[in-house]
Each structure stands twice: as C-alpha cells, then as structure tokens.
C-alpha positions as CSV (number, residue, x, y, z in Angstrom):
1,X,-23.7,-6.2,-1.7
2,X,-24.4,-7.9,-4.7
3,X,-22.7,-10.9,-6.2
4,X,-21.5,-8.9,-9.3
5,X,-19.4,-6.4,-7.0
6,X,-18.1,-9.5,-4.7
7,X,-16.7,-10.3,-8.0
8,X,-15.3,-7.7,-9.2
9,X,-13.8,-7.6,-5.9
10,X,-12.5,-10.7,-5.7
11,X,-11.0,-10.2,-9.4
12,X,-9.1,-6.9,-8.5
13,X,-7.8,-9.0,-6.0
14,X,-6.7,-11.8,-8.1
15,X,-5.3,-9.4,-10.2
16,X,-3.2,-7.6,-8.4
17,X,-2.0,-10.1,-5.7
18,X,-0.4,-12.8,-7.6
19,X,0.5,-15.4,-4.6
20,X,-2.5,-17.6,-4.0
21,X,-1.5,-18.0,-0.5
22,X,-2.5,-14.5,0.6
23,X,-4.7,-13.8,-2.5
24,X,-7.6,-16.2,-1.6
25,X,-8.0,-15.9,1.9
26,X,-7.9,-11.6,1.2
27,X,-10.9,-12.3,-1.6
28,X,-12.6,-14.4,1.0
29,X,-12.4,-11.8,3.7
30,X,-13.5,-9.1,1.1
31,X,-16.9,-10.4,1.3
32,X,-17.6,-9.5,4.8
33,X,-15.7,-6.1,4.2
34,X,-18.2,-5.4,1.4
35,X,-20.9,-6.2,3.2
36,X,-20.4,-4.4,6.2
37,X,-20.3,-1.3,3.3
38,X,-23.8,0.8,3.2
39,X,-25.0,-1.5,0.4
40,X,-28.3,-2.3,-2.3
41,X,-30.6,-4.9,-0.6
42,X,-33.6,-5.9,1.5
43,X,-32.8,-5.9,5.2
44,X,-35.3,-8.0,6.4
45,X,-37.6,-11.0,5.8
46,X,-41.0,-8.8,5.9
47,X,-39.4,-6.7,3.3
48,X,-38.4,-9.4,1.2
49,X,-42.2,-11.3,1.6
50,X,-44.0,-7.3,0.6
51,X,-41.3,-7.4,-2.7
52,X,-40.8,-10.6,-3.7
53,X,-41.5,-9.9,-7.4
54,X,-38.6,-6.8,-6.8
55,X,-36.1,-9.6,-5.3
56,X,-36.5,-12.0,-7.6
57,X,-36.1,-9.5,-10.6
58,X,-32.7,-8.2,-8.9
59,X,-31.6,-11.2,-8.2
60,X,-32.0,-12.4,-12.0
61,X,-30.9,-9.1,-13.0
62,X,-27.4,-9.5,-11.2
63,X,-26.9,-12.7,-11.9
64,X,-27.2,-11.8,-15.8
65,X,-24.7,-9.1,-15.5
66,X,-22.2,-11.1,-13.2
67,X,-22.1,-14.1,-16.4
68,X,-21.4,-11.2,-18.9
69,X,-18.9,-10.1,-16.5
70,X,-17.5,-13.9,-16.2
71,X,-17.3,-13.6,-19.5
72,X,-15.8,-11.1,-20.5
73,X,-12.7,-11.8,-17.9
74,X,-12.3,-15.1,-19.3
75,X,-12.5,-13.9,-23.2
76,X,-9.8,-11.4,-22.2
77,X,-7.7,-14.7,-21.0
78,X,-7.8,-13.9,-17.0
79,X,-5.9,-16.2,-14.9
80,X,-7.0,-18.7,-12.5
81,X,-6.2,-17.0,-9.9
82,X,-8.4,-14.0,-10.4
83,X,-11.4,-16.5,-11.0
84,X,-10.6,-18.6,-8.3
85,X,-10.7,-15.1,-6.3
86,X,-13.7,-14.0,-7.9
87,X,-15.7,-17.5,-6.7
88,X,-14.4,-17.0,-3.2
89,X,-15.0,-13.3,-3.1
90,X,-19.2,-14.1,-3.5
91,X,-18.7,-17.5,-1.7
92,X,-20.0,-16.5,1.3
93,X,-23.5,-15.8,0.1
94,X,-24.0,-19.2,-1.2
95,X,-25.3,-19.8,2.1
96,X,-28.1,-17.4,2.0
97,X,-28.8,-19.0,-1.5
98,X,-29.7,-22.4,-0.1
99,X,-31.2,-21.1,3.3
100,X,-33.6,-18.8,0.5
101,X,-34.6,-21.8,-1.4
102,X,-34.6,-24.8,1.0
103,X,-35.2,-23.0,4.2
104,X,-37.2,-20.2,3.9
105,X,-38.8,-21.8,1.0
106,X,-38.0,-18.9,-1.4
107,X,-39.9,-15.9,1.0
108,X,-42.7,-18.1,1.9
109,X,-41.5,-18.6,5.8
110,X,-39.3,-17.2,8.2
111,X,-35.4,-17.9,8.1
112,X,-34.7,-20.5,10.9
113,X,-32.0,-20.1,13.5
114,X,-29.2,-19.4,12.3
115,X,-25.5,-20.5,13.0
116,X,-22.1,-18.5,14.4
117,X,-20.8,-17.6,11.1
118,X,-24.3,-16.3,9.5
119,X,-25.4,-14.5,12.4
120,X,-22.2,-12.5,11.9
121,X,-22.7,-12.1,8.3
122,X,-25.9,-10.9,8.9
123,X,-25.4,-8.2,11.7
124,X,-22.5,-6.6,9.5
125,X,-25.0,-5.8,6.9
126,X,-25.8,-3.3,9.2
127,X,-27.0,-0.5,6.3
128,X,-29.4,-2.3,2.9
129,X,-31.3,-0.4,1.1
130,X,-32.6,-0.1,-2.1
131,X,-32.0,3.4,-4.3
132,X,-29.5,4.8,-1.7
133,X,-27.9,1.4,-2.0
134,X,-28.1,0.9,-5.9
135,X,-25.9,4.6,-6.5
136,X,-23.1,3.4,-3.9
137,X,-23.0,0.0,-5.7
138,X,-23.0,1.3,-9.0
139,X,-20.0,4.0,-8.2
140,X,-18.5,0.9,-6.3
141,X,-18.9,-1.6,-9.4
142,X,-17.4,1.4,-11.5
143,X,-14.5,1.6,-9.4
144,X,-13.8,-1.8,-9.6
145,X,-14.4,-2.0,-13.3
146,X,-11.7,0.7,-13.7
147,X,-9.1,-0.9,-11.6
148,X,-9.4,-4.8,-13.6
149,X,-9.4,-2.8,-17.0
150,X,-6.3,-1.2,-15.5
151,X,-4.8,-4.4,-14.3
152,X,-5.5,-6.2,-17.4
C-alpha cells in the first residue's frame, strides 16, 4: 500500500480513538492490515530492476501527495495524536526504505536475507500490482479522505 493511504490510516485512527494507549499500537498494526489488502506495487525485485524509472516516479509521486496531505492535517490544527498515528501507521515501511537504498543499492542487487519481522511483512503482501492496484487504492485513499473530513 502506499505511504499516503498508511496515513490516512493511521490519522482516521488518531482521530477517532482518542486514548494513545490503544490508538498507537492499533495504527501500528494497520500497516500490516493494509498491506495484506490487494494493493498498488511491484511484487518483486525483477519487476522493480525492468521499471525502475516507474518506481522511482511513484515513489516521488506519493511522497509529494503524502506532504500536501501532512499539510493540510496540520493547517486544519490536527492533534498529536493523529500525527503520531499517522507516523506509526507507515512506520513499518521505513525498513524497506533503508534495505532499497543501503542494501539493494536502490534496484541495482538483490535484497539480502531478510529478518522474522520483514519476511512476514513481505509474505502478507500477498496481491501488488499496478493498475488493478492503483483503482483499489484510490477508492481506499477516498474512503479514508471522507472519514478524517468527517472526524474533523
């Protein structure tokens, strides 16, 4: 899933859940919810090596619209909470990040074993593709867009 829907995620959960104590660890969870959702992505290392141009541009493209979406939560004065939520909800990708750029040396080799808690991220995503993928996000990122309008 991509990071803009982990946030938005995470934020509906902020939101709407207002003790931090069951808040958090429910937008941390989300993530591996989300991604065991039929999702947008690139499955597989040989996919990601034949479209590296295509990654990079999504991944610049999402990260664009997840700072307008930062911003716009924090001009409309969201909580803490909900951005502490929204961080947590994408936190678990952070590993991919680094294992893209320091590891895999961004597409130019193979991912290296991984650990416990990435092998089971990785096998959830069981379903990533790209343009059946990008229309389930999109309703998805709706969907989430119309609850934290409605929770504001």
């Amino acid at each position: 899933m991509t990071a803009t829907n982990h946030a938005l995620t995470g934020t509906v959960i902020g939101l709407s859940i207002s003790q931090p104590l069951l808040a958090l660890p429910l937008a941390f969870a989300s993530h591996f919810i989300c991604d065991a959702l039929p999702h947008f992505g690139l499955a597989s290392y040989e996919e990601r090596t034949k479209k590296t141009k295509t990654f990079h541009r999504i991944l610049y493209i999402d990260a664009a619209i997840l700072a307008v979406v930062m911003g716009l939560l924090f001009w409309n004065g969201v909580g803490l909470l909900a951005f502490a939520c929204l961080v947590l909800a994408g936190s678990p990708d952070f590993v991919w990040a680094y294992r893209y750029i320091f590891k895999e040396g961004f597409g130019k080799k193979p991912f290296p074993p991984m650990n416990i808690l990435s092998r089971f991220h990785s096998r959830i995503q069981w379903s990533q593709t790209l343009m059946p993928g990008f229309f389930i996000e999109l309703v998805y990122g709706l969907i989430m867009i119309g609850l934290i309008i409605k929770l504001l």
